[in-house]
N, C-alpha and C positions, 0 to 999 in steps of 0.2 A: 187743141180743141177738135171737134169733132167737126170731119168734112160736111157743111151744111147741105149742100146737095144729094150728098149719099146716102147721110141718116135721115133725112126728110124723104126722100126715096124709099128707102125702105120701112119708115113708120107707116105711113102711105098704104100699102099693102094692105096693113090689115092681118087677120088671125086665119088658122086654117088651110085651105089650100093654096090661097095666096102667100102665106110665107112660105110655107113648105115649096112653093115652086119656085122661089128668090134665094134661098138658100146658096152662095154662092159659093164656087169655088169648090164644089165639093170633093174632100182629099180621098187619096187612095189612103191603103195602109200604110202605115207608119214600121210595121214589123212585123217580120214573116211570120208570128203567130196570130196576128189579126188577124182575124176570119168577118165577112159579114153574118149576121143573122136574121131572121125575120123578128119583128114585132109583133105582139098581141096587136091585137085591135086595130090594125091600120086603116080599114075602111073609115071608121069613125074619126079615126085623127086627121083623117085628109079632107074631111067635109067642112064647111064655111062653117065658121062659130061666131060666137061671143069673145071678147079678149080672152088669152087663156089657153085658148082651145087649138092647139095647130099641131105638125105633123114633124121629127123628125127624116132623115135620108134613112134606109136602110141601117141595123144598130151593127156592132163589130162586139165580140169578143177576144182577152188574151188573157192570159195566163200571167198572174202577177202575185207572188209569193202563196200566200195560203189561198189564193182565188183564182176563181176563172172571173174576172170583169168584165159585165157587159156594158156598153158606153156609148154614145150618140159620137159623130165626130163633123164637124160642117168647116169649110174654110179652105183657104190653099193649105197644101201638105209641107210647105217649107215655112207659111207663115209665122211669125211669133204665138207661141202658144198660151193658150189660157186656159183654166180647167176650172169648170163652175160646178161646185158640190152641192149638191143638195143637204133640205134637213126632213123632221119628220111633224107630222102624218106627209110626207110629200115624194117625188120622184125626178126625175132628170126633166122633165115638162116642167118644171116651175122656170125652166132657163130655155122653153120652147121657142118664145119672142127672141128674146138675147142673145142666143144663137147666130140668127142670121145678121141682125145688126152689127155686131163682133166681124163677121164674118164678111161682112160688106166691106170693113176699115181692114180686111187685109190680115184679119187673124186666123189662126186655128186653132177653134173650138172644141175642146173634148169633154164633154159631160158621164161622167162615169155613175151608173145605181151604187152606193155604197152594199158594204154589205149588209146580205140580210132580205134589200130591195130589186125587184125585177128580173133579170137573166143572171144579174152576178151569183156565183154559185162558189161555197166551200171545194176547193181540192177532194181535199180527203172528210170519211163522213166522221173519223176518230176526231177531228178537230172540234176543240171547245168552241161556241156558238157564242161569241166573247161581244160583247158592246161597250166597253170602257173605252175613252177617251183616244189615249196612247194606239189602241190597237189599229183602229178607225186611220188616226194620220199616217200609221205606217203601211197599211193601205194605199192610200195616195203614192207615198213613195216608192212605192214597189211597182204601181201602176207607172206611174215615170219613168221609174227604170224601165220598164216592159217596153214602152215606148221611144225610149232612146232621149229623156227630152232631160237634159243636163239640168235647166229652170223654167220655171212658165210663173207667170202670171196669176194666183189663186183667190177665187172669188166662191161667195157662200155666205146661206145665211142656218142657222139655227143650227142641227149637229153638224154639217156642213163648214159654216165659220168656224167654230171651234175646232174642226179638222185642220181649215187652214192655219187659223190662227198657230196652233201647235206647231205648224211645217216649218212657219215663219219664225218662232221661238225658238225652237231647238234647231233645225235646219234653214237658218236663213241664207246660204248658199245655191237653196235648189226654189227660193222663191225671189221673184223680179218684183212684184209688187204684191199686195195686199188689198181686197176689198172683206172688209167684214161686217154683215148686220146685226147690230146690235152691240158691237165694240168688241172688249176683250173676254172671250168664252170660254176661257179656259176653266175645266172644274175643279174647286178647291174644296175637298172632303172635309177638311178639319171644319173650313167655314160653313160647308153644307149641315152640318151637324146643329145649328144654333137657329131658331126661328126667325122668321121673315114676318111683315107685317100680314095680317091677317089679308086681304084685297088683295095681296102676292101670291099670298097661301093659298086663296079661291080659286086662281088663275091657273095653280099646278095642282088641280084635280087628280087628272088621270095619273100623274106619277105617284100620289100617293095609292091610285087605285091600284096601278101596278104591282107596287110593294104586297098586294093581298093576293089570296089565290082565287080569289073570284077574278080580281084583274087580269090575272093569268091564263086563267080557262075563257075569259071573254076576246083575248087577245086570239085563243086559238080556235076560236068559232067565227068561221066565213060572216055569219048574219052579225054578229054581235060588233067584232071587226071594223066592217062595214060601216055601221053605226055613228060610234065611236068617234071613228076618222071623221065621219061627217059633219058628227058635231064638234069637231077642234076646227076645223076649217070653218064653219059658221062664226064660231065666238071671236076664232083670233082674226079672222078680216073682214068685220063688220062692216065693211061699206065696200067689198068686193065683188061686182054682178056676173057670177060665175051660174054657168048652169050643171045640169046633173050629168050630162055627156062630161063634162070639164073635170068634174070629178072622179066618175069612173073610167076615165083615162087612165088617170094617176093613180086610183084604187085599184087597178090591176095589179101592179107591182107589189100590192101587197098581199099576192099571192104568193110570194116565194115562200117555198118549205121551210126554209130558216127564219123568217121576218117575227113572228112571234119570241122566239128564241132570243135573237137578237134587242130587239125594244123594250123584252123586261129585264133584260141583263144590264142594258144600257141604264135605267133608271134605277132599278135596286142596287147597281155598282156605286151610281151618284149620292147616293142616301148611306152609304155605307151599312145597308144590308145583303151585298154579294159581294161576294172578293174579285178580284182583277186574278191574274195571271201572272207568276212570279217571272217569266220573262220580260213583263212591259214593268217592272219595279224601277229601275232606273229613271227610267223618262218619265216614268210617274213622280218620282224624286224629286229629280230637276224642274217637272211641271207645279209641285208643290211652290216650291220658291216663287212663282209666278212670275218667270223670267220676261223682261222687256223684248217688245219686237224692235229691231231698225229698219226694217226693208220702207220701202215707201208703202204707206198705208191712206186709204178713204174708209172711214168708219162711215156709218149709216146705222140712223135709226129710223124705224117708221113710226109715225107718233101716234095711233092707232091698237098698235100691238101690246095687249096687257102686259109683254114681257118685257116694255122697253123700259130702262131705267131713267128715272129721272134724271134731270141735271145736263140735257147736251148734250149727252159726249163727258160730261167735267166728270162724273165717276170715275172712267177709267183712263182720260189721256196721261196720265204719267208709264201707261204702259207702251206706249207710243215713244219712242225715241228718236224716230228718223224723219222725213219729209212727209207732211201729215198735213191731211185736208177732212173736218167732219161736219154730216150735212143730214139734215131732219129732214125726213118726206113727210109733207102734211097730208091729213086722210088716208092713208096709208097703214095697212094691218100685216100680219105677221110673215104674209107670204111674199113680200117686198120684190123680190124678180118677176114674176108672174103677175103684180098686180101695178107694176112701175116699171115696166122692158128697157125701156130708154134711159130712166133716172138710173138704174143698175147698168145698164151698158157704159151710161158717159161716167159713172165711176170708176169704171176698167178700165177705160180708156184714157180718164183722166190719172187714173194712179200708177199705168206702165209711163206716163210722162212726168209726174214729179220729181 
């Protein structure tokens, strides 16, 4: 369990510039191609907020298969590592709290923008702007290699979990534990194909919007954007007291060049109205099967989030095989790190000890 003095320490704090100055142990690089970078907006991140609201160290970039990664990194540099993914409308700030907590117990924290989001940037600009499942976790992977880290620890919630989820499926050698919101996310196309209950279907608005070319052109318009985001952050964590700073934090990131590119490829892939990439065919294969994870796994669900499935957890544990703990956060909406720092921290920390 978690050392009482420590994390009570650092709950304590508070959001804003008090955690950003408790941040402990802050690591050097990992690998001669980390580079530090500056952040948009840091004046803003470093000021006192509301939960939510608080500031990264200085971010790092490295070069990891089709990307350059840009990623947060907090914690000793030898510590046991852990990598928290983000999902979407969101950024590497939804894990701004969880960070130093982790990081207090003696971990090293790496928060990486997936692609699409923030500084992470395509290699090359010939490459397809691809958001399928498969492509996303070998990201991660490649990230790991970049940094030398043989396994860590993988936490995340929405494309994020499903990211881990996959690492854990098909590579569960280079994963130590498992936290995932919302259970087992892996996409299954043939099942996507068959309708959902209506009050499901209300809930996945914007993906259908997606699917349209008005979704498209509103995806690539700054204002409209904008918008959008703001209104899925409203609906999906209806009792989250976030302010407008808290969100145009995290709406920065959704300046990247590629982010629009990326977010309709990812949904119209899901709907089997855009094809994948005949290279990710395989793990796509094997991901059809819906392969059991073993690693030690903490499911979470927030019971708030239009997206959570009923039933506990009892939908998906049979895809759980190995040392397994699942836990419903009451009042609790979609952005579950950001709006629960600690209930997502003691899950990491509770699932590298199962």
């Amino acid at each position: 369990m978690i050392n009482r003095r420590t994390f009570g320490k650092a709950l304590g704090l508070g959001a804003g510039g008090a955690v950003a100055a408790t941040l402990t142990g802050t690591s050097g690089s990992a690998h001669a191609a980390a580079v530090p970078e500056r952040r948009a907006g840091t004046a803003a991140g470093t000021a006192a907020g509301p939960r939510g609201r608080g500031a990264f160290p200085p971010l790092k970039k490295i070069r990891a298969g089709l990307l350059e990664i840009g990623y947060a990194e907090v914690g000793p540099a030898h510590g046991p590592p852990v990598i928290c993914l983000h999902g979407w409308p969101y950024d590497i700030h939804s894990f701004v709290e969880v960070a130093p907590l982790l990081a207090a117990e003696g971990h090293r924290v790496i928060v990486p923008y997936l692609r699409g989001h923030g500084s992470t940037r395509f290699v090359s600009p010939r490459t397809f702007r691809n958001g399928q499942q498969a492509a996303l976790a070998l990201d991660t992977v490649a990230l790991m290699d970049a940094l030398g880290l043989e396994k860590a620890v993988l936490a995340g919630f929405d494309w994020g979990a499903r990211t881990a989820d996959i690492i854990a499926a098909l590579w569960p050698e280079r994963c130590k534990a498992l936290v995932s919101v919302g259970g087992y996310l892996v996409v299954n196309l043939e099942a996507n194909l068959r309708p959902l209950a209506p009050a499901t279907e209300h809930a996945w608005w914007y993906q259908y919007y997606f699917a349209t070319e008005r979704g498209r052109l509103a995806m690539e318009d700054k204002a409209k954007r904008h918008d959008l985001t703001r209104l899925v952050w409203d609906t999906v964590s209806p009792t989250w007291d976030f302010d407008d700073a808290t969100f145009e934090h995290t709406a920065a990131a959704f300046e990247n060049p590629d982010y629009a590119a990326v977010v309709i490829h990812n949904y119209r892939w899901r709907l089997g109205l855009a094809e994948g990439e005949r290279c990710y065919e395989p793990h796509e294969k094997q991901l059809a099967a819906r392969p059991v994870i073993t690693v030690p796994t903490v499911t979470l669900d927030a019971e708030l989030d239009p997206f959570t499935v009923p039933g506990g957890g009892s939908a998906y544990r049979d895809r759980f095989t190995g040392p397994y703990e699942h836990r419903t956060l009451k009042g609790i909406g979609h952005n579950l790190p950001q709006e629960a720092p600690a209930a997502f921290a003691r899950a990491v920390l509770d699932a590298d000890r199962l």
